[in-house]
C-alpha positions, 0 to 999 in steps of 0.5 A, a space after each residue: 337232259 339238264 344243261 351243263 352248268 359252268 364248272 366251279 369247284 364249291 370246296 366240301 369241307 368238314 366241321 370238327 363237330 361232326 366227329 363229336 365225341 372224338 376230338 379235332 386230331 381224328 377230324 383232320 384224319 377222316 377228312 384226309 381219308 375221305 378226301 374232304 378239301 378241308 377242316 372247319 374248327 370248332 373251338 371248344 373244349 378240347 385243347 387242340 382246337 384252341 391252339 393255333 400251333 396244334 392246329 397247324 401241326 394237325 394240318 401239316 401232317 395230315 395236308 388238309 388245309 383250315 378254311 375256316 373256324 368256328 368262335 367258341 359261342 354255344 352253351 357249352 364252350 361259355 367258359 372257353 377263352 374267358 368270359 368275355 364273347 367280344 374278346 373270344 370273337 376278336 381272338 377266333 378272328 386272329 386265329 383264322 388269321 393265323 392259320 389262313 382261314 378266310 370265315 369266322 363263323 359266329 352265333 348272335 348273342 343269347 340274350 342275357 349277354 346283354 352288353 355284347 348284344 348291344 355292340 355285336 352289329 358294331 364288332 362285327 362290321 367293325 371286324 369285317 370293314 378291317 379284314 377289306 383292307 388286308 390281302 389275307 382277311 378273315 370274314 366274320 359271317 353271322 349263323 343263322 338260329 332258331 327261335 327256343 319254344 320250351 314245351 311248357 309254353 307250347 307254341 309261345 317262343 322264348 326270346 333266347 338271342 339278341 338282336 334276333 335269331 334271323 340274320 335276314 332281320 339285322 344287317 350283317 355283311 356276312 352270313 352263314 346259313 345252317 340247313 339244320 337251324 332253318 329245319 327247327 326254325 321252319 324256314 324254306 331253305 332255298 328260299 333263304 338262299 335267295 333272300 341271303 343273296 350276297 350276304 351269303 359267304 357260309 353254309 353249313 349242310 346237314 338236314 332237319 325235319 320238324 321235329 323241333 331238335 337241333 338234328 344235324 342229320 346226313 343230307 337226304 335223310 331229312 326234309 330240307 331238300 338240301 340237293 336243291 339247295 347245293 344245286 342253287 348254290 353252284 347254279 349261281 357261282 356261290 364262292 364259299 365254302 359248303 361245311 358238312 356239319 353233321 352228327 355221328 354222336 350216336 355211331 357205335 363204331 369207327 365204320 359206321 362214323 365213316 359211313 355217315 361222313 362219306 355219304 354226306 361228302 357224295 351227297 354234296 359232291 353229287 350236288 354241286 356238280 356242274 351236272 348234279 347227280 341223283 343220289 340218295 344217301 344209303 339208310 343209317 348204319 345206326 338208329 338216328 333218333 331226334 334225341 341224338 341231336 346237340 
């Protein structure tokens, strides 16, 4: 029988991109049914996640709490908040602030924002060196990516970020580790777990295979032993939050979105228990192709 572990609670909280294509109002409703211990808000294209007042409202009524937000940096959310990324992550950084979220989660820069990549180190130590100084800062942690391989160059990689796709490479105070990025990038991510050491305030729990595509599947359906993964984490007293980051674009109907998004809550629970829990998350209720992927 394993040993008992020190009891602490590792908040399980819930991305609203994991509901895609519904919007953040039916994430803070599932996350309240289902008993997550909190949101993390996507900033993208719609409204609510871009209004500070909305968001609370949405948490006040349904009493699940923002822990955290993620800056409006994918392809598809260029266009939110401006055109300026330093100026869009400065303003995810207020709104945190505003909503009492301790981590803003941000992507390096792509590499034709050449001027923002070449202060991103700088804003980021800078954001995080201020929040040391406030009771209620906010904590700008640094997702790791993946290295782009278009097909038609085979296996030649497309220098896509700027300083880099690895956080492991650059000095960042703060990262997130996202188990999906690291299955593209066919990394161990156990073995980043250990090398993030301290640096690591953030994770993002959803598996992946070698499929090369951004997957973001249910943990347990994939190859990243991410059980080991969430056993490490609370093995070692990991203060941050475990964020479920999953898709369930493909799900045809409401139950079969709740289906994915509790047993991805059961999975983590059973796994950042002080004794872990063997369990497996049932098959899919719907098809799961890499095509489903972001």
């Amino acid at each position: 029988m394993a040993e008992p572990r020190e009891a602490q609670a590792v908040p399980v909280t819930l991305s609203t991109a994991s509901v895609y294509p519904r919007r953040a109002a039916f994430a803070f409703e599932v996350a309240a049914e289902l008993g997550y211990d909190g949101v993390e808000v996507m900033v993208w294209s719609d409204p609510a996640t871009q209004d500070p007042a909305q968001l609370q409202r949405l948490s006040d009524e349904h009493g699940v709490p923002i822990r955290s937000v993620h800056a409006p940096t994918l392809l598809v959310s260029q266009r939110v908040w401006g055109r300026s990324p330093a100026d869009k992550l400065r303003r995810a950084v207020d709104m945190a602030g505003e909503l009492g979220a301790p981590t803003v989660v941000v992507h390096p820069p792509f590499r034709w924002q050449y001027k923002y990549a070449r202060q991103f180190q700088d804003l980021v130590h800078e954001l995080n060196e201020a929040s040391l100084h406030q009771d209620d800062g906010v904590t700008v942690a640094v997702e790791n990516m993946y290295p782009w391989k278009p097909r038609s160059r085979g296996d030649r990689e497309l220098k896509a970020y700027l300083p880099g796709w690895d956080p492991a490479e650059h000095d960042y105070d703060a990262v997130t580790l996202d188990l999906s990025h690291a299955a593209i990038a066919r990394q161990d991510g156990l073995a980043l777990v250990h090398g993030f050491g301290d640096k690591l305030r953030h994770v993002h729990l959803a598996d992946g295979t070698a499929s090369g595509r951004d997957e973001h599947m249910v943990p347990g359906r994939g190859d990243m032993a991410c059980d080991k993964v969430l056993e490490e984490l609370a093995r070692r007293d990991y203060a941050g939050d475990v964020v479920v980051e999953i898709s369930t674009r493909k799900a045809r109907t409401a139950s079969e979105r709740h289906a994915d998004l509790q047993a991805a809550l059961k999975f983590a629970r059973a796994h950042l228990a002080p004794v872990p829990e063997p369990y497996q998350p049932p098959p899919p209720e719907h098809h799961h192709l890499p095509a489903d992927a972001w």
